[in-house]
N, CA, C and O atoms as a GROMACS GRO file, in nm:
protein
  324
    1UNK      N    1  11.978   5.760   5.722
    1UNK     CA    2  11.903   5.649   5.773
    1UNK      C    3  11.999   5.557   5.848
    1UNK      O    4  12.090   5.507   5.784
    2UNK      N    5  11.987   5.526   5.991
    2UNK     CA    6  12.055   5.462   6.079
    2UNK      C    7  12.033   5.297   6.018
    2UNK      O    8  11.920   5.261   5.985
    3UNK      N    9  12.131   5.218   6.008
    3UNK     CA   10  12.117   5.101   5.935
    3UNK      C   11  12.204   4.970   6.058
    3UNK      O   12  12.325   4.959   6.073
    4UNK      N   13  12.123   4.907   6.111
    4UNK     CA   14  12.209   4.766   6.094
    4UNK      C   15  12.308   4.717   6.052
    4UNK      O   16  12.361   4.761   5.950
    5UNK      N   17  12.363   4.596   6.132
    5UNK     CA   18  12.546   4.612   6.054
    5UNK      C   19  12.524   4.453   6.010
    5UNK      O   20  12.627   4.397   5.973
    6UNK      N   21  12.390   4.366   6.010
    6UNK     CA   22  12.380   4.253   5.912
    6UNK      C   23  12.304   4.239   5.802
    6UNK      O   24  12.284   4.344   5.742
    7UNK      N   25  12.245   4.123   5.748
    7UNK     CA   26  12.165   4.046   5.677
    7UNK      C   27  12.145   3.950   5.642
    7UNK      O   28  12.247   3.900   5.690
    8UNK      N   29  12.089   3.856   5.587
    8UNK     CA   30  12.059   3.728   5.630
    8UNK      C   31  11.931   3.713   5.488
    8UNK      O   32  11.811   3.738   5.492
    9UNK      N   33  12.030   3.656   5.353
    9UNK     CA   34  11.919   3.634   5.296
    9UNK      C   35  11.872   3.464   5.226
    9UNK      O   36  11.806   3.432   5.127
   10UNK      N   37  11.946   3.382   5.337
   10UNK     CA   38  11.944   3.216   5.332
   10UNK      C   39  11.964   3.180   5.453
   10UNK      O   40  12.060   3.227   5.515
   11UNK      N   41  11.887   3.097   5.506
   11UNK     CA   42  11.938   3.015   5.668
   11UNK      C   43  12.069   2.952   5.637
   11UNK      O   44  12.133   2.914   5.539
   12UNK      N   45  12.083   2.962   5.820
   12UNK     CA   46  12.262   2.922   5.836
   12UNK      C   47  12.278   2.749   5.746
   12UNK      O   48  12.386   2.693   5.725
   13UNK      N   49  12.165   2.704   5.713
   13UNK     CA   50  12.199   2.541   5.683
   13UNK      C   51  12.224   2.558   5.528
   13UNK      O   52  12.240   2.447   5.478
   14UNK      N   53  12.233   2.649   5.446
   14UNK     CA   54  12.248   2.616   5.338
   14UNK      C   55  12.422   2.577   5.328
   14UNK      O   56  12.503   2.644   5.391
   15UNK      N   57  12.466   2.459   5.239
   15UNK     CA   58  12.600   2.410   5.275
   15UNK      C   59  12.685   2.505   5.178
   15UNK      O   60  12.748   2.588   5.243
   16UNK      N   61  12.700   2.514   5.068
   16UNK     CA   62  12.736   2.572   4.981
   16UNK      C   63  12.754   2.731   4.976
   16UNK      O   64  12.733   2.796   4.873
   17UNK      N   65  12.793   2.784   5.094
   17UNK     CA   66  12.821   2.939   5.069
   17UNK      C   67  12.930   2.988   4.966
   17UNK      O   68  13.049   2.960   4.953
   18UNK      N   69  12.874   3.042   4.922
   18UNK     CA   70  13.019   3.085   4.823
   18UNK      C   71  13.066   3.296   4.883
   18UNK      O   72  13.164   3.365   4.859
   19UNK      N   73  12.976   3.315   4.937
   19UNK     CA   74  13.023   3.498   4.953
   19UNK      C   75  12.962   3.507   5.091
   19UNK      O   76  12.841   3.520   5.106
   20UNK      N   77  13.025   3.503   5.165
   20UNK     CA   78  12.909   3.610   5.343
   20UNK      C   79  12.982   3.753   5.307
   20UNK      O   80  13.090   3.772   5.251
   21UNK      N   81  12.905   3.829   5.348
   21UNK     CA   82  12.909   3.972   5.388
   21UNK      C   83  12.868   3.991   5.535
   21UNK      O   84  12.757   3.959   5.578
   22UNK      N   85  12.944   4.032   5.594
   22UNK     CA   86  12.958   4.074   5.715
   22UNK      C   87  12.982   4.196   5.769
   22UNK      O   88  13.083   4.188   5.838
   23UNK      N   89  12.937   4.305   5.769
   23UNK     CA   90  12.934   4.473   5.810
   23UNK      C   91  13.044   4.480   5.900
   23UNK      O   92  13.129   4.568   5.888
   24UNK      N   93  13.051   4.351   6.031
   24UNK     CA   94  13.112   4.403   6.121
   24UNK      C   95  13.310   4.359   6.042
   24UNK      O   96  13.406   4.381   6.115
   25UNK      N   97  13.323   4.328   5.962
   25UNK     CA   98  13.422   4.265   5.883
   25UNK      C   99  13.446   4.364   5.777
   25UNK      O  100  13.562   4.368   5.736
   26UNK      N  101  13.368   4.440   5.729
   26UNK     CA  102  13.385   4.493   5.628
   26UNK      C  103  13.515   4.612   5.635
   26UNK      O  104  13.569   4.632   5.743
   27UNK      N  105  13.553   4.675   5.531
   27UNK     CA  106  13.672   4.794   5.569
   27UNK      C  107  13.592   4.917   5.584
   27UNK      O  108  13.605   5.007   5.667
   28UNK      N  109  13.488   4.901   5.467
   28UNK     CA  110  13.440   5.067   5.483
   28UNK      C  111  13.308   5.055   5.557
   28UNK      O  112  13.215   5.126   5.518
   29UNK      N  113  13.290   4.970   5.665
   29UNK     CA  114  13.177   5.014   5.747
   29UNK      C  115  13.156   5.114   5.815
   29UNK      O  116  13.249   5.132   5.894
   30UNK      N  117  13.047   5.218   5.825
   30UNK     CA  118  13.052   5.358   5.903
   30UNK      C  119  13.101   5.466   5.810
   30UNK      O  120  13.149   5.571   5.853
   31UNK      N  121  13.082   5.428   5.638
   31UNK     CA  122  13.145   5.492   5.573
   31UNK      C  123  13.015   5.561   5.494
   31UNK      O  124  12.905   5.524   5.535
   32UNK      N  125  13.017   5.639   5.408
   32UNK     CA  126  12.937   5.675   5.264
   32UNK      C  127  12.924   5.544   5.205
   32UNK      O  128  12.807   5.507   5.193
   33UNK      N  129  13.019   5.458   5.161
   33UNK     CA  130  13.000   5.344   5.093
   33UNK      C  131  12.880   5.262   5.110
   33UNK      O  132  12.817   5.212   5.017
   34UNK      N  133  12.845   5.248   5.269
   34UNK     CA  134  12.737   5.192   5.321
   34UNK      C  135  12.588   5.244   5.250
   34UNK      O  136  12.493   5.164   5.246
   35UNK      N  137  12.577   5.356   5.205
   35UNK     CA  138  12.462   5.405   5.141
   35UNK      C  139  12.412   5.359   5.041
   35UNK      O  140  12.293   5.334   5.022
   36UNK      N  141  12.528   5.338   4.948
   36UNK     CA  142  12.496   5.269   4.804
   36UNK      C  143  12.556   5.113   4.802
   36UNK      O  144  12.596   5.083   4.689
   37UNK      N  145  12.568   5.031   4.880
   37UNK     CA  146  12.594   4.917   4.903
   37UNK      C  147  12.542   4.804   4.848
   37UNK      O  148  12.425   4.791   4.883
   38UNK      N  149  12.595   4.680   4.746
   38UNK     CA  150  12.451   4.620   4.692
   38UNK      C  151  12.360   4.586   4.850
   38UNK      O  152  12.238   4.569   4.850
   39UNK      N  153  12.428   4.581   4.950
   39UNK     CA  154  12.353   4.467   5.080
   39UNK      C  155  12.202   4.555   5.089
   39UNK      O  156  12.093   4.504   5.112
   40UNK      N  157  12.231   4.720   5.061
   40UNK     CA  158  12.140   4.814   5.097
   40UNK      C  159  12.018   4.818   4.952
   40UNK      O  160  11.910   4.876   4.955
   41UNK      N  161  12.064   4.752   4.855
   41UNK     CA  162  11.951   4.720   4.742
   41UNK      C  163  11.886   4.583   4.763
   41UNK      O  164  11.802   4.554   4.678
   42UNK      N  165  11.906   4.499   4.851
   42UNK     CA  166  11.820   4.355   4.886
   42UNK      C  167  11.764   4.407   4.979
   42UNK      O  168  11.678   4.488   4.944
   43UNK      N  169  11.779   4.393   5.099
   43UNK     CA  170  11.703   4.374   5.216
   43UNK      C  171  11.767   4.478   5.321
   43UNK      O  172  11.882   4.522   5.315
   44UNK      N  173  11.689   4.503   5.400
   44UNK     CA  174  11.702   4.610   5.544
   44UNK      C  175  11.806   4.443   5.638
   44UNK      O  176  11.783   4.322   5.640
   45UNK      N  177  11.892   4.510   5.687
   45UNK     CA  178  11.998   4.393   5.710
   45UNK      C  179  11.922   4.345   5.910
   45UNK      O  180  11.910   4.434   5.995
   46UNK      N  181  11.897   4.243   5.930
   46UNK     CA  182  11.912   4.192   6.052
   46UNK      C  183  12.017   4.199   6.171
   46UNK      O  184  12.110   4.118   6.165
   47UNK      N  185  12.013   4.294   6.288
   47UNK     CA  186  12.107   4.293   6.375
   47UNK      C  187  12.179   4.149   6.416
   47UNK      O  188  12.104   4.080   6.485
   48UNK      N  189  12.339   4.073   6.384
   48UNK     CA  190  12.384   3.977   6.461
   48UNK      C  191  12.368   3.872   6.287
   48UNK      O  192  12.439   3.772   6.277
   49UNK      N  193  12.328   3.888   6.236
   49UNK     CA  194  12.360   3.795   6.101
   49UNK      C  195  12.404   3.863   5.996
   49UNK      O  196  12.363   3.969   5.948
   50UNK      N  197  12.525   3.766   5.951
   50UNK     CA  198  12.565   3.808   5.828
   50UNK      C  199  12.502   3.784   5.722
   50UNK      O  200  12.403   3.712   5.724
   51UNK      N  201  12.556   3.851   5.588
   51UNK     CA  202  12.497   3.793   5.433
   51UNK      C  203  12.567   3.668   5.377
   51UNK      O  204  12.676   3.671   5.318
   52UNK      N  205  12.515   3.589   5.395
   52UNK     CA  206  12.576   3.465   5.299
   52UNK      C  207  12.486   3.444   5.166
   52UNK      O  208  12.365   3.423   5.156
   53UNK      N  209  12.585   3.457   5.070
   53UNK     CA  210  12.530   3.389   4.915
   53UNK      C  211  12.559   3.275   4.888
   53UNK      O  212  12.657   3.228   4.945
   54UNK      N  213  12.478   3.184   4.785
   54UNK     CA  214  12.526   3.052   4.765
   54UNK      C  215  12.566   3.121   4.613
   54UNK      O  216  12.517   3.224   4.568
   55UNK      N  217  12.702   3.008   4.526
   55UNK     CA  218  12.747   3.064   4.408
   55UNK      C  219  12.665   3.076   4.324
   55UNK      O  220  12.721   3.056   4.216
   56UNK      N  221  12.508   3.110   4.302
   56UNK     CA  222  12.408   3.096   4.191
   56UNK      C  223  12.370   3.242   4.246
   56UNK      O  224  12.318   3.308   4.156
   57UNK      N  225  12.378   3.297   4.344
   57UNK     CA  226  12.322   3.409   4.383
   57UNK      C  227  12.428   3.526   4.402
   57UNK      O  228  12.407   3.644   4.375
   58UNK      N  229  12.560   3.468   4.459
   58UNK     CA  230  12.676   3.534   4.405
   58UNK      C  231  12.688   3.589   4.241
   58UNK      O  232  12.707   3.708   4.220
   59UNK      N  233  12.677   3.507   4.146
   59UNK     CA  234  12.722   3.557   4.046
   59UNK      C  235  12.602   3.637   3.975
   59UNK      O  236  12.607   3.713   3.878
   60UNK      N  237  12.511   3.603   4.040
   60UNK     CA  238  12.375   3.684   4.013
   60UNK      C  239  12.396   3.846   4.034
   60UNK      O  240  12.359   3.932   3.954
   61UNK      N  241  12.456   3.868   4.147
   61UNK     CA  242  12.471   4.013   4.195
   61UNK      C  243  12.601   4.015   4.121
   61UNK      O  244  12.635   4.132   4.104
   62UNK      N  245  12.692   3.925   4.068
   62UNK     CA  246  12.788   4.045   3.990
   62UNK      C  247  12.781   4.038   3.861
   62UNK      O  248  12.877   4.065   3.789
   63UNK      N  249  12.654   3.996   3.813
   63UNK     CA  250  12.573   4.032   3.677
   63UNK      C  251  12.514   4.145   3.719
   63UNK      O  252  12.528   4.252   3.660
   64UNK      N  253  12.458   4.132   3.800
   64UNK     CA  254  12.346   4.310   3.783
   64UNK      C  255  12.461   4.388   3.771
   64UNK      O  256  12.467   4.469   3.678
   65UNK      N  257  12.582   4.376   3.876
   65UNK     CA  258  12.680   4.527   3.955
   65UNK      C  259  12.768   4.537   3.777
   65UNK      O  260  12.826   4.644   3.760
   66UNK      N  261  12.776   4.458   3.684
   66UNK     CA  262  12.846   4.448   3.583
   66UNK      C  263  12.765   4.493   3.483
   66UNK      O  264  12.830   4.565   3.407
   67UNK      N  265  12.588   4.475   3.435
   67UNK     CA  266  12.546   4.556   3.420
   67UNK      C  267  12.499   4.727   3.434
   67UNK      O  268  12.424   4.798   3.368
   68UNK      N  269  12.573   4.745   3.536
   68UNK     CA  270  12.524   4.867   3.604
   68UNK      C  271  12.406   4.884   3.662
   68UNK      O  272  12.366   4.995   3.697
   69UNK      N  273  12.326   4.754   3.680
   69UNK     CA  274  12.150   4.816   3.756
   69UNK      C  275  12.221   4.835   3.879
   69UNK      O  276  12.261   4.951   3.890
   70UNK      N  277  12.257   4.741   4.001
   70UNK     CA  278  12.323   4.761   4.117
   70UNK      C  279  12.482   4.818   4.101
   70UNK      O  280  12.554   4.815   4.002
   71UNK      N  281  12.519   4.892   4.288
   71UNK     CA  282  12.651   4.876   4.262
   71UNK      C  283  12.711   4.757   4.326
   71UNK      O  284  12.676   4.683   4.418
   72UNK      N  285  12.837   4.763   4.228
   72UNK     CA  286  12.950   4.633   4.279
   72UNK      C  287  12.993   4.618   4.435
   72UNK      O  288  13.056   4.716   4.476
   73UNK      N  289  12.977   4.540   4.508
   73UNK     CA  290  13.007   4.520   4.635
   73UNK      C  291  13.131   4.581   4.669
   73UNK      O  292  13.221   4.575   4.584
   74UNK      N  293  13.156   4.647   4.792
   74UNK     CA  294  13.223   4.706   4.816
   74UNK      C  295  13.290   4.682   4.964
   74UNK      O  296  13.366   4.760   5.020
   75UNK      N  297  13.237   4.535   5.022
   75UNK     CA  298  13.284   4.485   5.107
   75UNK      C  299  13.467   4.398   5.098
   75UNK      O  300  13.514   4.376   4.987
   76UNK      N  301  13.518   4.374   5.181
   76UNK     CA  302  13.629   4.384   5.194
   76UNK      C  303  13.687   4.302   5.309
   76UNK      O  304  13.720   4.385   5.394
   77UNK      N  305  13.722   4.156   5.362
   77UNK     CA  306  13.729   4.146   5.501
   77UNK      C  307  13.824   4.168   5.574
   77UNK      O  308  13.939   4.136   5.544
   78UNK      N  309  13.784   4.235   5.701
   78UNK     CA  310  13.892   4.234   5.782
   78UNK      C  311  14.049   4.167   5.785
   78UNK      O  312  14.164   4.209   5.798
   79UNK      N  313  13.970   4.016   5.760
   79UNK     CA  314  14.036   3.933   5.778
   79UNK      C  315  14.095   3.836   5.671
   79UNK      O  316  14.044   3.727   5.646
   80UNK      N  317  14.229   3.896   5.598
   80UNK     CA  318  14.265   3.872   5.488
   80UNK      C  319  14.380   3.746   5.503
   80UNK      O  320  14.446   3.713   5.405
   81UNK      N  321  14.396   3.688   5.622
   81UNK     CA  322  14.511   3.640   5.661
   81UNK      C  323  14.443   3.483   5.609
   81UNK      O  324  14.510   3.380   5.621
   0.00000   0.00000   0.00000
């Protein structure tokens, strides 16, 4: 399944981001990883927006990925500097 390289599951005004996910940032984009991705258990991702979480929804997904219902994010940014 050909997939989109965003998502977008809060408008840009929320102040408090605590996690974006960004496909085009990620290490293993264009990979297998992309298949089982948590981004690919929320939502079909929007071309040109990233994922931003606020910290209540962040730690939400690494309760499920720590339960084992989802997997653990597997994003990574580019840009570590």
């Amino acid at each position: 399944m050909a997939r989109s390289s965003h998502l977008s599951l809060v408008p840009e005004s929320v102040e408090n981001i605590a996690l974006t996910i960004d496909c085009e940032e990620c290490v293993v984009q264009f990979t297998d990883a992309c298949d089982d991705c948590v981004v690919s258990y929320l939502i079909e991702r929007e071309p040109g927006t990233p994922v931003k979480f606020a910290d209540d929804e962040r730690h939400a997904i690494e309760l499920l990925a720590a339960a084992g219902l989802v997997p653990p994010s597997r994003f990574r940014s580019r840009d570590v500097g």
